[in-house]
KOLLO-209009 format. One line per field, with one value per residue: chain; residue in one letter; z, y, x of N, C-alpha, C in turn. Coordinates in nm, 4 decimals. Layout:
N
mol: c(A; ...);
type: c(A; ...);
nc3: c(Z; ...);
nc2: c(Y; ...);
nc1: c(X; ...);
cac3: c(Z; ...);
cac2: c(Y; ...);
cac1: c(X; ...);
cc3: c(Z; ...);
cc2: c(Y; ...);
cc1: c(X; ...);
This chain:
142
mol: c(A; A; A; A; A; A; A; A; A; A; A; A; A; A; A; A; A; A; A; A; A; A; A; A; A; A; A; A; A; A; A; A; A; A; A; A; A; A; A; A; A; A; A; A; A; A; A; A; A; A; A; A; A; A; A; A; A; A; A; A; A; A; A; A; A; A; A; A; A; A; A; A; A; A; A; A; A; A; A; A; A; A; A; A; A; A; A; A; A; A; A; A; A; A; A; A; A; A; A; A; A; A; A; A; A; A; A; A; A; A; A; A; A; A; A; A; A; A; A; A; A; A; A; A; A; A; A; A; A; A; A; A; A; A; A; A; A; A; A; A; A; A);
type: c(X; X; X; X; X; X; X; X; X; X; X; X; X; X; X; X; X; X; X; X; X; X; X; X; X; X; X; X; X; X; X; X; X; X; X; X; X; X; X; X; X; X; X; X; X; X; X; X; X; X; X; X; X; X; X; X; X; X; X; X; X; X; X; X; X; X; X; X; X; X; X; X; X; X; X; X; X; X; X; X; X; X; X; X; X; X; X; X; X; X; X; X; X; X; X; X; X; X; X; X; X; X; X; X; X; X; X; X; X; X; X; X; X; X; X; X; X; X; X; X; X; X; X; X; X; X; X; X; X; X; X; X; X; X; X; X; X; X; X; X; X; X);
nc3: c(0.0000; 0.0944; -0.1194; -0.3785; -0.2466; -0.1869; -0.4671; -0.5530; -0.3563; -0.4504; -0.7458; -0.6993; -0.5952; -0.7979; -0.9548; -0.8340; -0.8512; -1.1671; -1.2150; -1.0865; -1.2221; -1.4897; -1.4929; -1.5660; -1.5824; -1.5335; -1.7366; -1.9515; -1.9020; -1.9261; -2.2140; -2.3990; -2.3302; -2.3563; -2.6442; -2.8214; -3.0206; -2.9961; -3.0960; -2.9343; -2.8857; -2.9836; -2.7352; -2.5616; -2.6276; -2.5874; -2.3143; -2.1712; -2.2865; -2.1383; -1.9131; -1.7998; -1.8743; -1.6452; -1.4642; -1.4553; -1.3540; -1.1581; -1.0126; -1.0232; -0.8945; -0.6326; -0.5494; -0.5515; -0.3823; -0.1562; -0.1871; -0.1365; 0.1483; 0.1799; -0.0179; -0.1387; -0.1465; -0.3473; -0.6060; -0.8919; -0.9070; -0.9321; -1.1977; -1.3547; -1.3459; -1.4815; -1.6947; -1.7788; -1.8279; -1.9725; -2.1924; -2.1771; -2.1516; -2.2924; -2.5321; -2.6072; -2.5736; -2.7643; -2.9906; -3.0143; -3.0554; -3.3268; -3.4543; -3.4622; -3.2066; -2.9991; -2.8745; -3.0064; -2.8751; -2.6145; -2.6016; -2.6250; -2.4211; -2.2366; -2.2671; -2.2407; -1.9175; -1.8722; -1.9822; -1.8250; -1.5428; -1.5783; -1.5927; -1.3812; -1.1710; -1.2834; -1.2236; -0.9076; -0.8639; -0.9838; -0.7864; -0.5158; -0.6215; -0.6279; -0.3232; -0.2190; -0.2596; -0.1888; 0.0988; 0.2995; 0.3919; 0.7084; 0.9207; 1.0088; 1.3814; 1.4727);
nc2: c(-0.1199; 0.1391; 0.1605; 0.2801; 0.4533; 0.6471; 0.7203; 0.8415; 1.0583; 1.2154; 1.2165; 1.3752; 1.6236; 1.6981; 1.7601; 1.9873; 2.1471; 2.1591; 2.3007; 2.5260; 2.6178; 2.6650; 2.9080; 3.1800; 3.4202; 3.4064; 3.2051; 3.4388; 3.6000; 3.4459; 3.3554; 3.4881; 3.5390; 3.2847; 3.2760; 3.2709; 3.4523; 3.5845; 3.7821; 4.0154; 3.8830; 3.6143; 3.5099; 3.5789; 3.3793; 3.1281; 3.1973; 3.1548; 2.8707; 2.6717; 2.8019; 2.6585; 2.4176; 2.4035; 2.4546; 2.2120; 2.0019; 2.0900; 2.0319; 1.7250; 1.6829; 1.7748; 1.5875; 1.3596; 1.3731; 1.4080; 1.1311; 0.9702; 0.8745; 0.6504; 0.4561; 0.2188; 0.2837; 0.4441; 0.3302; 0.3455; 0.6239; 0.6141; 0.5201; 0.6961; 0.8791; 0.7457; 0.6508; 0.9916; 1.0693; 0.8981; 0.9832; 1.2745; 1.3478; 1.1570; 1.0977; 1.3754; 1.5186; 1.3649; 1.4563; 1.7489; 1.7599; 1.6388; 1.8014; 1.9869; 2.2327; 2.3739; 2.2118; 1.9316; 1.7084; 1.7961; 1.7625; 1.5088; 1.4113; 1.4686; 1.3551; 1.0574; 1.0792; 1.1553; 0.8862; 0.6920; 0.7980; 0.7095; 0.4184; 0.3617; 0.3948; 0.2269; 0.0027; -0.0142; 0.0500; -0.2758; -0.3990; -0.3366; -0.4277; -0.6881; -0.7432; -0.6602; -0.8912; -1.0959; -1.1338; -1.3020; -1.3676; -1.2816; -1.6034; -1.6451; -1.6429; -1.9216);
nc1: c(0.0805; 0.2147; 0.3571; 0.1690; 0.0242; 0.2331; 0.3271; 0.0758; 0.1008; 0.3372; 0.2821; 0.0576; 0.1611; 0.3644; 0.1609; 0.0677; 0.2462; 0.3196; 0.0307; 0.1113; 0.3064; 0.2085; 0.0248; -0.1490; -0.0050; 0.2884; 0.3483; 0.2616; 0.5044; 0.7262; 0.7004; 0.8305; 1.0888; 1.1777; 1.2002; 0.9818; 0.7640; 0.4946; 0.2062; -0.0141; -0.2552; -0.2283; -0.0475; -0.1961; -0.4338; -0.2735; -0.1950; -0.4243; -0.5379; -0.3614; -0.3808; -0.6363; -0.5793; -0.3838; -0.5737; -0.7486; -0.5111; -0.4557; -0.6607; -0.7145; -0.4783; -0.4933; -0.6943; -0.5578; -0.3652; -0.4996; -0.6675; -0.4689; -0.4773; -0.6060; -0.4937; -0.6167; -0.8549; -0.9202; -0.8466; -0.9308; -0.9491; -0.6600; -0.6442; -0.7525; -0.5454; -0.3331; -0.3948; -0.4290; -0.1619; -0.0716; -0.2034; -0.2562; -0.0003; 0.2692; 0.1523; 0.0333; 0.3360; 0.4667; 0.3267; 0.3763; 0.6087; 0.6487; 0.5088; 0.6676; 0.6683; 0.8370; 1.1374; 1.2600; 1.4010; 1.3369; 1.0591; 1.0274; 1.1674; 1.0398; 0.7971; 0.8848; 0.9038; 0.6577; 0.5357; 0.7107; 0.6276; 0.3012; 0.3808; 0.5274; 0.3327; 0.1452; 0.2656; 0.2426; -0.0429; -0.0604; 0.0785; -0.0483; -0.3189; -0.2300; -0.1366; -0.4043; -0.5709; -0.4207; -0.5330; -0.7079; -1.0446; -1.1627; -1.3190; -1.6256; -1.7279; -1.9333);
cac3: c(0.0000; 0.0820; -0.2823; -0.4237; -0.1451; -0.2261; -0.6130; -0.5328; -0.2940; -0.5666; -0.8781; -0.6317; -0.5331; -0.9210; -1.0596; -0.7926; -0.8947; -1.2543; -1.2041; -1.0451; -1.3058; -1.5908; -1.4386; -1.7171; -1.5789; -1.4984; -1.9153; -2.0448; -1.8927; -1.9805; -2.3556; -2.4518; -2.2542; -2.4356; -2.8050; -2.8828; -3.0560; -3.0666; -3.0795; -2.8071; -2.8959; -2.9692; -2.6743; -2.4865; -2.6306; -2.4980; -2.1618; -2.1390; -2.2708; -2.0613; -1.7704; -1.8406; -1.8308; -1.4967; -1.3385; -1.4465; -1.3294; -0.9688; -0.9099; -1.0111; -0.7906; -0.5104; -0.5522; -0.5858; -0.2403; -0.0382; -0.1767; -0.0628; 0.2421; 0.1891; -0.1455; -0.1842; -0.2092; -0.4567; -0.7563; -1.0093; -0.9531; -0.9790; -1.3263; -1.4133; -1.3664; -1.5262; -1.8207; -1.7726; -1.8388; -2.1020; -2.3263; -2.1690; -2.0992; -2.3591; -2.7073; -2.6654; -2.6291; -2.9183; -3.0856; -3.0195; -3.1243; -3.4550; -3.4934; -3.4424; -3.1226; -2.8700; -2.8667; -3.0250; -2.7829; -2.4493; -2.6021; -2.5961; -2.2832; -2.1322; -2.2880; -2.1766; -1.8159; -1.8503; -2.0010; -1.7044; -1.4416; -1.5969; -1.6276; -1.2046; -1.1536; -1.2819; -1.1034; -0.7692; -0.8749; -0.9666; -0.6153; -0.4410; -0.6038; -0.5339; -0.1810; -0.1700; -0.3118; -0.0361; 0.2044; 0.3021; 0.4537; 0.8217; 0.8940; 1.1444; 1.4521; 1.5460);
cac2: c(0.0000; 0.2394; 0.2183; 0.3224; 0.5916; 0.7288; 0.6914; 0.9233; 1.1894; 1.1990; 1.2687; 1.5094; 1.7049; 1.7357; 1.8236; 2.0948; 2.2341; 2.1919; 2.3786; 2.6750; 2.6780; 2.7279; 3.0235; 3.3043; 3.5532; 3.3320; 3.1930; 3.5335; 3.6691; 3.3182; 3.3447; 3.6200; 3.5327; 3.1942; 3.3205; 3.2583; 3.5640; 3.5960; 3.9343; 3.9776; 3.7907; 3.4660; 3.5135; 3.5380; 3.2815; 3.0418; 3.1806; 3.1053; 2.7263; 2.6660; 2.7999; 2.5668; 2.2602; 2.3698; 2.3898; 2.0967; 1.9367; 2.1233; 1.9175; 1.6198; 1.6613; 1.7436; 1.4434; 1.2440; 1.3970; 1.3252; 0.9856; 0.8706; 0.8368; 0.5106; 0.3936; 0.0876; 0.2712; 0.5381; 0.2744; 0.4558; 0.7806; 0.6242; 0.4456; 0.8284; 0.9650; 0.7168; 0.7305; 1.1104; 1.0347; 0.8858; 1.0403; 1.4078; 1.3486; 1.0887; 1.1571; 1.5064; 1.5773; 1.3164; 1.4879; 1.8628; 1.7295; 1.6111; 1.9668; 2.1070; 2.3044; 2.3936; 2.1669; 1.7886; 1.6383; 1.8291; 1.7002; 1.3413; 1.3524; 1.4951; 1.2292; 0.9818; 1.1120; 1.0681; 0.7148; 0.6567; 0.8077; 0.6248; 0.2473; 0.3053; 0.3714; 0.0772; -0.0856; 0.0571; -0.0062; -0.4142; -0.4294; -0.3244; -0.5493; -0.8195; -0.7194; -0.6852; -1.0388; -1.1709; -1.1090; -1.3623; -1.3314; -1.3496; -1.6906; -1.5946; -1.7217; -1.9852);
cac1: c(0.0000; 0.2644; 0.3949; 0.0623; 0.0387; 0.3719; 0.2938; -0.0610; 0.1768; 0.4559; 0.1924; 0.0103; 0.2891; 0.3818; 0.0366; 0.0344; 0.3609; 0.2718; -0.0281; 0.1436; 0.3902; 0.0684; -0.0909; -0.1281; 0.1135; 0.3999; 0.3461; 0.3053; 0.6104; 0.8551; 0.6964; 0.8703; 1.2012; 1.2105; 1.1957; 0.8446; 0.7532; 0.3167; 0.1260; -0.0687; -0.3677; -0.1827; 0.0101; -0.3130; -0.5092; -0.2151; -0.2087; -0.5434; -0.5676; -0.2578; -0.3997; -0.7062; -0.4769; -0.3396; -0.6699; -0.7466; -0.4458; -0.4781; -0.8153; -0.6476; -0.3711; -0.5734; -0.7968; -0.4294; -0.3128; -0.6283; -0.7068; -0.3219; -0.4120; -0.6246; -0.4894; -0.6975; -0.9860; -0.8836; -0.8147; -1.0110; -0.8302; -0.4626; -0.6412; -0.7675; -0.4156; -0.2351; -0.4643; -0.3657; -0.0152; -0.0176; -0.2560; -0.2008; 0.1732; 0.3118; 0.1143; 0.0657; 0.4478; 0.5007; 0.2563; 0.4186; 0.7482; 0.6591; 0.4671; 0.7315; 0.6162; 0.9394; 1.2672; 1.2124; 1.4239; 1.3143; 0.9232; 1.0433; 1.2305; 0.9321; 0.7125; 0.9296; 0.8851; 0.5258; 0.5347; 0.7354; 0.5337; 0.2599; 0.4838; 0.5190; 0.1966; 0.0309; 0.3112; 0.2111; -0.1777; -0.0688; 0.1264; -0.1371; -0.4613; -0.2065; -0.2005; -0.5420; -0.6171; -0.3704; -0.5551; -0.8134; -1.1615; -1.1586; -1.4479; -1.7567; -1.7655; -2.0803);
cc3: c(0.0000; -0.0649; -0.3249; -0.3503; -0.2201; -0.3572; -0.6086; -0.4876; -0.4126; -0.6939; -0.8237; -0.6508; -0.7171; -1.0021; -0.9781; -0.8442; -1.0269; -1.3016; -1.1791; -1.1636; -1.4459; -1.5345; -1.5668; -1.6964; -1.5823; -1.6811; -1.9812; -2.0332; -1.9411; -2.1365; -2.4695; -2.4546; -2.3172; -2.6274; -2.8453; -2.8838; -3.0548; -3.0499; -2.9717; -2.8174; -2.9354; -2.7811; -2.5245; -2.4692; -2.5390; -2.4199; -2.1585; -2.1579; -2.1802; -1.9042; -1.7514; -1.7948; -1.7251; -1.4117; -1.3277; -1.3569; -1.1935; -0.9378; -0.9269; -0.8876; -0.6181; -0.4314; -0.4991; -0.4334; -0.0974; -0.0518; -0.1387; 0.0320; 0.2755; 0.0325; -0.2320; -0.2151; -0.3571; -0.5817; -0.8621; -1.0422; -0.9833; -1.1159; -1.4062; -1.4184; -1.4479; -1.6638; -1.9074; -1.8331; -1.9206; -2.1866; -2.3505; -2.1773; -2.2604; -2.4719; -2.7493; -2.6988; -2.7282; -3.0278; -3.1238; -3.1167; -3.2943; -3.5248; -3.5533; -3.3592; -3.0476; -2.9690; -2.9039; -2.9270; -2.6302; -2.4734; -2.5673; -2.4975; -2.1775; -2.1311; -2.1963; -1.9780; -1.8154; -1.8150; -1.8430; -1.5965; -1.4603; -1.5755; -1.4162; -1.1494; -1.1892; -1.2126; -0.9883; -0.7884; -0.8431; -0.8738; -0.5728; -0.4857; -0.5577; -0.4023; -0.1782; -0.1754; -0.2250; 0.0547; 0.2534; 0.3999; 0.5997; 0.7973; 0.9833; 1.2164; 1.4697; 1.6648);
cc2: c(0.1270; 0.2956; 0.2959; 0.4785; 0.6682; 0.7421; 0.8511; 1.0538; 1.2365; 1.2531; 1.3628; 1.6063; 1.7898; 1.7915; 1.9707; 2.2167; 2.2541; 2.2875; 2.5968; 2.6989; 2.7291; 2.8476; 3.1637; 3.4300; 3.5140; 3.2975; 3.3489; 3.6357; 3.5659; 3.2966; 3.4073; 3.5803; 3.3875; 3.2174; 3.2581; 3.3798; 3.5774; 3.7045; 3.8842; 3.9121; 3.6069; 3.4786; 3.5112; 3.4649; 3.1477; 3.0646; 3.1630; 2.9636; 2.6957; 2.7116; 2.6728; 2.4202; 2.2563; 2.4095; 2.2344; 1.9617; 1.9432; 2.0120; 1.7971; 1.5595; 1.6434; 1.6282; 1.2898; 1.2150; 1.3415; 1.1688; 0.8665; 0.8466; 0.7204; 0.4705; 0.3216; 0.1174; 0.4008; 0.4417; 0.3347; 0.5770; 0.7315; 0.5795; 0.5635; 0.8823; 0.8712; 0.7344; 0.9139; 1.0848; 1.0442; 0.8862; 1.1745; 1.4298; 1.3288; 1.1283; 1.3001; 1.5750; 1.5145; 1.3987; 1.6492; 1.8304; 1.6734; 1.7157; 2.0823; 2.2288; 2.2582; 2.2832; 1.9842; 1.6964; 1.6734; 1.7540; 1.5681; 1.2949; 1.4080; 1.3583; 1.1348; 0.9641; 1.0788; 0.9497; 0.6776; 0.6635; 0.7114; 0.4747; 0.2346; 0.3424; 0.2854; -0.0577; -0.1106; 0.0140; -0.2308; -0.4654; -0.4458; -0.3800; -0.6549; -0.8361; -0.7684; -0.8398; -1.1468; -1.2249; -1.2075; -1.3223; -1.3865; -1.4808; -1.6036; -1.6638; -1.7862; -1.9342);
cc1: c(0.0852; 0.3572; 0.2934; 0.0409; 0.1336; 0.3531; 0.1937; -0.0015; 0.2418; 0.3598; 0.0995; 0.0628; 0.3196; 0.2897; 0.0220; 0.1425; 0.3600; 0.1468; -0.0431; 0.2203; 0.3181; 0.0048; -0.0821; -0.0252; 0.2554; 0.4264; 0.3387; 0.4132; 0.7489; 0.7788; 0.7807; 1.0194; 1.2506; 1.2542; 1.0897; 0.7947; 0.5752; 0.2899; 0.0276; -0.1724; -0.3843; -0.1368; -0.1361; -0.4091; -0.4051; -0.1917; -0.3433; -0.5685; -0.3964; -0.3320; -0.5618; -0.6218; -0.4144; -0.4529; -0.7171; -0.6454; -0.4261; -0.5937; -0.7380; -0.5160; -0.3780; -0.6403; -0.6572; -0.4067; -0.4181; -0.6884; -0.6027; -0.3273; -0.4890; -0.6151; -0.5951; -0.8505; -1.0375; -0.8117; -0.8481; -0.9551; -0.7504; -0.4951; -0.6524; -0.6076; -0.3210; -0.2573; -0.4250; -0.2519; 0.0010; -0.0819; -0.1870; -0.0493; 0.2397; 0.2680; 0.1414; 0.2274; 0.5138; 0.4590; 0.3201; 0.5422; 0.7864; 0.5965; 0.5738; 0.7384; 0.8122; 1.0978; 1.1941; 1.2654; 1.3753; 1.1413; 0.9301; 1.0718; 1.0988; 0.7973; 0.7389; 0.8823; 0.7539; 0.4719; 0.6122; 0.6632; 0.3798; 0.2903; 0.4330; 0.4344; 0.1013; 0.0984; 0.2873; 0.0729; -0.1884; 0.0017; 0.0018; -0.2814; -0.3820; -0.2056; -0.3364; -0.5765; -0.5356; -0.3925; -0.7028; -0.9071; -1.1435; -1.3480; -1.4983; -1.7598; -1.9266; -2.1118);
């Protein structure tokens, strides 16, 4: 259980800090400072879906952090976040990187990171049903 736990803290912890790091002021002051050139109405449409994807990712994280502290009964979320992973994580920065969006290798190595975080999270999920399934039924006393 405490894998799974720690798995749930650990992808918490990161969606919250990913979250802060999306906020529209924080992106429209590092857009500029990167060399991504947009007029202000690009530049504002993507702080806006960007900040979108880090609310989203705050509730998630939230949900991550409070359901760690009985794993076993938060299955469904760790299947939602891993799902997360590796659609939101893994494709999309495949998918940037063959766009042509940012740096092709920092997209992949970020992917990668996903796919990973995903990989030890269904690890941490198939620990812990085997646990569970361990564990036999106490009998009833007569």
């Amino acid at each position: 259980m405490r894998y799974l736990s720690g798995w749930m803290y650990g992808v918490g912890a990161l969606y919250l800090l990913m979250a802060f790091l999306f906020n529209p002021l924080l992106v429209s002051w590092v857009l500029p400072r990167v060399g991504l050139a947009l007029d202000a109405d690009g530049q504002r449409v993507l702080a806006d879906g960007v900040f979108f994807i880090g609310a989203i990712v705050a509730v998630l994280g939230v949900f991550l952090l409070r359901g760690a502290r009985q794993p076993h009964l938060n299955r469904e979320l760790v299947k939602l976040a891993i799902w997360v992973e590796l659609i939101a994580g893994l494709v999309l920065n495949v998918y940037l990187a063959v766009r042509g969006y940012g740096h092709p290798l920092a997209l992949v190595a970020f992917g990668l990171l996903h796919g990973a975080i995903a990989l030890v999270g269904r690890h941490a999920l198939s620990t812990c049903r085997r646990h569970l399934t361990a564990v036999k039924p106490l009998k009833r006393a007569s």
